[in-house]
C-alpha positions in Angstrom: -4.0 33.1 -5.5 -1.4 31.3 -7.6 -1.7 30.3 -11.5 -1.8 27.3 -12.9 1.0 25.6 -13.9 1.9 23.5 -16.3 2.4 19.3 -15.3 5.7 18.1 -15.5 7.1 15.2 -17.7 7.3 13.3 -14.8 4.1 14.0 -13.4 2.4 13.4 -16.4 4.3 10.1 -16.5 3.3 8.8 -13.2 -0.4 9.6 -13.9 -0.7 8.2 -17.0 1.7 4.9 -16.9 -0.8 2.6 -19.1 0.1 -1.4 -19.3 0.7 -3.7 -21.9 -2.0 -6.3 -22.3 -1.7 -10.3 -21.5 -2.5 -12.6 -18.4 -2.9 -16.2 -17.8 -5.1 -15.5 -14.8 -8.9 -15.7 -15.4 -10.5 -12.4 -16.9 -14.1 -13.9 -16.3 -15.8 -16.3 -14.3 -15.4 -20.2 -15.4 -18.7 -22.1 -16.7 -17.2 -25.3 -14.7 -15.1 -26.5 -11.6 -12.3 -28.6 -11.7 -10.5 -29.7 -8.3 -7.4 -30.5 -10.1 -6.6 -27.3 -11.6 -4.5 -24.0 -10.5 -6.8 -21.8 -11.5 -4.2 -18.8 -10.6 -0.8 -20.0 -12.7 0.1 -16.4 -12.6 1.2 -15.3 -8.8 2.5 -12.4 -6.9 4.2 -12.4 -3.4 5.8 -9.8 -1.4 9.5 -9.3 -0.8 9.8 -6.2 0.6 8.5 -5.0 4.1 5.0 -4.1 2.3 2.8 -5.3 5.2 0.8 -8.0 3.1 1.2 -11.8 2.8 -0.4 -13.6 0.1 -0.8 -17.6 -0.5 -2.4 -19.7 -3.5 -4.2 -22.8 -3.4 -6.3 -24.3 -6.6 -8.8 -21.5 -7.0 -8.3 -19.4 -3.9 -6.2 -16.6 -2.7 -5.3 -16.1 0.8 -4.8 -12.5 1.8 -3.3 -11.4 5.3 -3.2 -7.4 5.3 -1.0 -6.9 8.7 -1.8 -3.5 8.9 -5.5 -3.7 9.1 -5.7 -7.0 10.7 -7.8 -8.4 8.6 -7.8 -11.7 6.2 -9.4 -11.6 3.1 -10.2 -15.0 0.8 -10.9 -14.8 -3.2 -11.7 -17.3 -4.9 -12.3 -18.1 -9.0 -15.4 -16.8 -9.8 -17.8 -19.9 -10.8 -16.2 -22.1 -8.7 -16.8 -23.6 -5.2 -16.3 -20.9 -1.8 -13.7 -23.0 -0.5 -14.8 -24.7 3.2 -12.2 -23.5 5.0 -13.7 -19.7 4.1 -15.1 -18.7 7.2 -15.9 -15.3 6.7 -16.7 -12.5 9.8 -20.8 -12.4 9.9 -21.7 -9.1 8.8 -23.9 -8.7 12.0 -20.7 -9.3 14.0 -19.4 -7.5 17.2 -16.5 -8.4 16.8 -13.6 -5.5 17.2 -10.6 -6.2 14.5 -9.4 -9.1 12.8 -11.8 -9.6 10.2 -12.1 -12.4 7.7 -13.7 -11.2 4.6 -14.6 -13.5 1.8 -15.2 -12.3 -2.4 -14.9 -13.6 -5.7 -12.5 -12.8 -8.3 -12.2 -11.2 -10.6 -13.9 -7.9 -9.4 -15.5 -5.8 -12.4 -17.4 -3.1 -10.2 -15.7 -1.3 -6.9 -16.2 1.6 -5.5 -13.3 4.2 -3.9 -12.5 5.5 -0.6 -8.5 4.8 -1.1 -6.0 7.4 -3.4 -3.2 4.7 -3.4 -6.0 2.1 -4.3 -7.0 4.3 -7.3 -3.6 5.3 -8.2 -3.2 1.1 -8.2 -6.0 0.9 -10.7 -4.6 3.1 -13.2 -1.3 1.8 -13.3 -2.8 -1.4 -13.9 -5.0 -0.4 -16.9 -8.4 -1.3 -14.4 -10.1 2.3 -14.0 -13.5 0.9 -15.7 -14.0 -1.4 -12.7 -14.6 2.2 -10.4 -18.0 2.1 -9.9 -18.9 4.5 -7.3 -16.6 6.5 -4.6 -16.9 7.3 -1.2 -19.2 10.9 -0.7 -16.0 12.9 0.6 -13.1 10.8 -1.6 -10.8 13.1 -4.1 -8.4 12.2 -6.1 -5.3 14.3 -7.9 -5.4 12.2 -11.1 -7.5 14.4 -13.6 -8.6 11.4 -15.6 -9.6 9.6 -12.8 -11.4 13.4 -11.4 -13.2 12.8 -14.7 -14.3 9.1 -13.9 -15.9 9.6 -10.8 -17.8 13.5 -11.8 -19.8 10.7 -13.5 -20.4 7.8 -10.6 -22.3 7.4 -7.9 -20.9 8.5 -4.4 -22.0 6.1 -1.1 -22.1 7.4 2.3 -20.8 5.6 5.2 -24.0 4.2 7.8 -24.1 3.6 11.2 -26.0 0.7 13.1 -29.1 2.6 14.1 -28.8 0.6 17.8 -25.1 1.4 19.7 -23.4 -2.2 19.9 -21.4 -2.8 23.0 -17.7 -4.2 22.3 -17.0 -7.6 23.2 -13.1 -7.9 24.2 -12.1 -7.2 27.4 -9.6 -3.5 26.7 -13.2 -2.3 26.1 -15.8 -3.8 28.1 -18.4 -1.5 28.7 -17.8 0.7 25.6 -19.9 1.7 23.0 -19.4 2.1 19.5 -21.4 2.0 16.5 -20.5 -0.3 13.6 -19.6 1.2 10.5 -20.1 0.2 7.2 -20.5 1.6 3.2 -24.4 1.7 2.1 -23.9 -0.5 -0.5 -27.8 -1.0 -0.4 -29.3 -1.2 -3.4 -26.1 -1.0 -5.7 -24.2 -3.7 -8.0 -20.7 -2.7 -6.5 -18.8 -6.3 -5.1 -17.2 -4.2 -2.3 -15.1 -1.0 -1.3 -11.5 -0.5 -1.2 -10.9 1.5 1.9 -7.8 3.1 4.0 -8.4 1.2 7.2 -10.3 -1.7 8.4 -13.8 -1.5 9.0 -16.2 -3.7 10.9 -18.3 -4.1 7.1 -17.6 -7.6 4.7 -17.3 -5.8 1.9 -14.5 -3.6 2.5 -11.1 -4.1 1.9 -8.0 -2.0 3.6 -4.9 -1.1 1.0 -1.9 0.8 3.1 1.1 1.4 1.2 1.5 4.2 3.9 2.4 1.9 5.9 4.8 -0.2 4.6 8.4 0.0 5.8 10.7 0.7 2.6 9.8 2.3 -1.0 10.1 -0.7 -2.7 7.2 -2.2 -0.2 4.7 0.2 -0.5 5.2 0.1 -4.4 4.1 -3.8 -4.1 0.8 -3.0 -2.7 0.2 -2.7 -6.8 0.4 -6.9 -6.6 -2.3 -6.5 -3.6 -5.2 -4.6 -5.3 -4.1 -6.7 -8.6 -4.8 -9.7 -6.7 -8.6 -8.8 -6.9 -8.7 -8.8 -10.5 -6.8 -11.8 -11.4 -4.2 -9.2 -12.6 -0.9 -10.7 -11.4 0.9 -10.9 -14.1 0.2 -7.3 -15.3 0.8 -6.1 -11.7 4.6 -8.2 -11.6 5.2 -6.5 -15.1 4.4 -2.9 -13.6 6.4 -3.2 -10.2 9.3 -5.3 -11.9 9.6 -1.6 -14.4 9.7 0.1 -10.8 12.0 -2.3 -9.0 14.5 -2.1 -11.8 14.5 1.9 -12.0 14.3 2.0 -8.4 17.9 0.0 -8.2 19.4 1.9 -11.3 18.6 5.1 -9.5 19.8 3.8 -5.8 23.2 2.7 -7.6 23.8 5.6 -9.2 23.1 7.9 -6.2 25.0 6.1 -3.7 28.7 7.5 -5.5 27.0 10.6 -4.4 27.5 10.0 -0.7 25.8 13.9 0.2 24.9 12.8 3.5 22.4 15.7 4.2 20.4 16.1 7.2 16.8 15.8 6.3 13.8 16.7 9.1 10.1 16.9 9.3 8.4 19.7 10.8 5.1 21.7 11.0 3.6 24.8 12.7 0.4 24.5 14.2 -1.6 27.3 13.5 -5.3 28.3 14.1 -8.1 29.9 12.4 -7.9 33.3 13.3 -4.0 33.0 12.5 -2.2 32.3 16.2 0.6 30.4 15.9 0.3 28.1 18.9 3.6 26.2 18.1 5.8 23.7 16.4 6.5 20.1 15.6 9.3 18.0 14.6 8.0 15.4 13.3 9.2 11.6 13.5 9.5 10.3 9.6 7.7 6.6 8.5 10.6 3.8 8.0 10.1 4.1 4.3 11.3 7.7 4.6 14.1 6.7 6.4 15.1 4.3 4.5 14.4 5.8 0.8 16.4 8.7 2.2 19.6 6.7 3.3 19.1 4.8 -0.9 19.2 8.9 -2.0 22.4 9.2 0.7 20.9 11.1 2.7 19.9 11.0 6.5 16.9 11.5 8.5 16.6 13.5 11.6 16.3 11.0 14.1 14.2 11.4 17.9 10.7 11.0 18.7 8.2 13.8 17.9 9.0 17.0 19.9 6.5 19.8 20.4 7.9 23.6 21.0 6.1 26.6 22.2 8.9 29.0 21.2 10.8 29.4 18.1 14.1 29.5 19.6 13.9 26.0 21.5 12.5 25.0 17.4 15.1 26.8 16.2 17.8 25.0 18.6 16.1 21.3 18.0 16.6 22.1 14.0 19.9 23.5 13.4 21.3 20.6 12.1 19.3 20.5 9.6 20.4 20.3 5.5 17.0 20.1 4.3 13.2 20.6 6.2 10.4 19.1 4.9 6.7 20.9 6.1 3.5 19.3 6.4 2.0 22.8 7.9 -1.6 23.2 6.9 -3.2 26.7 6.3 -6.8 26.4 8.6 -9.3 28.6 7.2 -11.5 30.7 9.1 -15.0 28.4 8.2 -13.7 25.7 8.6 -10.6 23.1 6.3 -7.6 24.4 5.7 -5.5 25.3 2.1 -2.2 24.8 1.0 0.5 26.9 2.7 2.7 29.5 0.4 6.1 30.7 0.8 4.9 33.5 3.0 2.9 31.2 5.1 5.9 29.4 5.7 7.3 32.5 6.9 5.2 33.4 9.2 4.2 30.0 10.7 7.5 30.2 11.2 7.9 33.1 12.8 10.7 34.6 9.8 8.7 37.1 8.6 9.5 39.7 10.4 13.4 41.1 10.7 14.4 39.7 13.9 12.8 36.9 13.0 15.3 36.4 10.3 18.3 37.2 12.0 17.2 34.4 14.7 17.1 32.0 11.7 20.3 33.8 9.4 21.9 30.3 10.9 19.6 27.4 10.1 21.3 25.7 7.0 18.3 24.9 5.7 17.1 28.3 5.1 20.3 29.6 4.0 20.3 26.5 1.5 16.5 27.1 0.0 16.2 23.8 0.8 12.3 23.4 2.3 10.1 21.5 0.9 6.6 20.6 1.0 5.3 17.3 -1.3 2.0 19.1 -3.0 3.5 19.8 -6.1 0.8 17.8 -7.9 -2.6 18.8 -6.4 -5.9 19.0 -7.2 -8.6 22.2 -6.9 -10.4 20.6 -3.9 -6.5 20.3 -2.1 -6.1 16.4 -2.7 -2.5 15.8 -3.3 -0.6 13.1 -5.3 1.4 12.6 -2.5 -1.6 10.6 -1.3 -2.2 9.0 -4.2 0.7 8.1 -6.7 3.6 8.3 -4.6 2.3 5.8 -2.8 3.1 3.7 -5.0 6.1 5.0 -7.6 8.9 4.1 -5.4 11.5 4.7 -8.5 10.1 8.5 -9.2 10.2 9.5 -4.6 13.9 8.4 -4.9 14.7 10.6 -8.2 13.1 13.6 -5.9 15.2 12.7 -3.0 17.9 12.4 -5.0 17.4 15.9 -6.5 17.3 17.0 -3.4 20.8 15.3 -1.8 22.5 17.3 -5.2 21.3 20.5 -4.8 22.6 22.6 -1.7 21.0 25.6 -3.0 17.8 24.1 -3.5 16.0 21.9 -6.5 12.7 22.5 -8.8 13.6 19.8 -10.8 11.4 17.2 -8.7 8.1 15.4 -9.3 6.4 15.8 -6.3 8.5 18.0 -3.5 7.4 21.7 -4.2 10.6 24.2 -3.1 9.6 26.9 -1.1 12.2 28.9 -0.9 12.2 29.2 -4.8 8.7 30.0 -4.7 7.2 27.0 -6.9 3.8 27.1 -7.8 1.8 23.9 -7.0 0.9 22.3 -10.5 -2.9 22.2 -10.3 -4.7 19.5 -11.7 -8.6 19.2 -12.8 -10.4 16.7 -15.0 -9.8 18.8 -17.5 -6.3 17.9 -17.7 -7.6 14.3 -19.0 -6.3 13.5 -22.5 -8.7 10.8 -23.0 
């Protein structure tokens, strides 16, 4: 069982980042309409491959999230629904491509998104978390603290099986899926994915194709609370720490190989095999700002360690995202002697096979739990969604160290064997 360690500066920095106060935006709803006014003077837009688009007109906001599909419309609370807002009927069969219609600002929400929450707190909004999602955890210990104290909504189900109307899926069943909101004062939950449901709204930083762009999904969930000018205060600190940080590490010019890999193992312990994984294009490309590489090739599955062996040995640095089933049922994180086994090192001609790989000789493996919670929720999920400038310090730790790194916010060395920094409500300082 490993002992609690204590949070990093860094850590502690990224869950606690509080804002400074001020907007021009509307904080409440307006006692009267007028046509004439831009009832949003404070904007955000997206200029990196986030995966959002965003448009203003008088007291409405225009929302496209490409990754979801869907379009959502805010507009000024106390004003007019604009006509144009032709939001998806809630009794709908349609699949995808939902329009979704709310007024702004919000001031009750409930969670069933880690980069949405993480969002909130960098913006200074976590009183607006209302209720979460039954299952949702979060790494943030003040935000652990919040919801211990909330409601938690379950997810319902039509009671009658709906049949799909587009044509990939005549003839299909499915059940629509929405939050229970029944009964409750929350406006609407922010989710990870779309849903067939009007009052859920997707965030995906995961998605997005560089750093920078998944760190502007802040100016997305700001967009709800009239908080623009907060949220361009917040991701203009990031952008400018992000490029300081890019400069300085591209006179490095490392060049390291880094890959992705897992083994797949099963309850009672059998290693069936192993995966090299393909990174996300934001790994890719934060890597190469770090100047570093990414193994490149589609996914590959191996049923014996010397074919793994043979598709790795290239490698400067591996990254695992193994998981540790457990015999009931979930899974735990994985130890250094995990990793050894998994990967089939434990025993001694195990290591000799591997005496070669670079990245074991280096101590250069890596997982990215280093901040997690009891219940196995990592920041990972939830943070470094969104601080592009602190990912890019930890690559860049890791292109400067051949013989391995601990000095990292979120990349756990295994090799070195780094306790996980395990974080609990009681960590909160408020």
């Amino acid at each position: 069982m490993l002992l609690r360690a204590t949070l990093s500066a860094g850590a502690i920095a990224a869950l606690c980042l509080l804002p400074a106060p001020g907007a021009a935006n509307e904080s409440g709803c307006v006692s009267s309409f007028d046509a004439t006014r831009d009832y949003f003077p404070d904007k955000v837009e997206s200029k990196y491959g986030s995966g959002f688009d965003i448009r203003y007109t008088g007291n409405a906001k225009y929302i496209r999230n490409n990754i979801s599909g869907e379009s959502y419309v805010l507009y000024q609370c106390g004003t007019p629904m604009p006509a144009d807002a032709q939001a998806t009927p809630a009794n709908s069969l349609q699949v995808g491509n939902w329009t979704k219609v709310a007024e702004v600002p919000g001031t009750r929400v409930a969670l069933d998104s880690a980069a949405a929450s993480a969002a909130l707190e960098l913006l200074g909004l976590q009183d607006v978390v209302a209720a979460s999602y039954e299952r949702f955890l979060v790494t943030s210990p003040c935000m652990q603290k919040r919801l211990a104290g909330l409601p938690r909504i379950q997810q319902s189900q039509d009671a009658q099986a709906r049949r799909r109307r587009n044509s990939s899926s005549s003839g299909r069943l499915a059940r629509r899926v929405a939050y229970d909101l029944a009964g409750s004062d929350v406006q609407w939950t922010f989710t990870t994915y779309g849903m067939s449901d009007p009052r859920s709204f997707a965030v995906n930083p995961e998605s997005a194709t560089d750093l920078l762009g998944k760190a502007e999904w802040i100016k997305f969930v700001a967009a709800f609370f009239n908080r623009e000018a907060e949220a361009n205060r917040v991701f203009g600190d990031i952008e400018r720490s992000y490029s300081a940080t890019r400069e300085r590490l591209a006179a490095q010019a490392t060049r390291r190989t880094v890959g992705f890999a897992r083994y797949n193992k099963v309850a009672n312990g059998t290693v069936l095999g192993w995966t090299v994984e393909q990174p996300d294009a934001w790994v890719v490309s934060g890597l190469a700002d770090a100047g570093m590489v990414a193994h490149a090739g589609p996914a590959t599955s191996f049923t014996d360690t010397a074919g793994f062996r043979d598709a790795t040995a290239n490698w400067d640095v591996l990254v695992d995202s193994s998981i540790e089933p457990l015999a009931r049922g979930g899974s735990t994180i994985p130890q250094w002697q995990d990793l050894l086994a998994g990967y089939g090192l434990s025993d001694s001609a195990g290591a000799r096979g591997a005496k070669t790989l670079p990245y074991l000789a280096a101590s250069s493996i890596y997982r990215s739990d280093l901040v997690s919670s009891y219940q196995n929720a990592t920041d990972y999920d939830e943070h470094l969604q969104l601080r592009a400038d602190l990912l890019l310090e930890d690559f860049g730790h890791i292109a400067a160290a051949p013989s391995g790194t601990t000095a990292t916010t979120w990349y756990r060395n295994m090799p070195l064997n780094v306790n996980v920094n395990w974080v609990s409500a009681a960590d909160c300082a408020s």
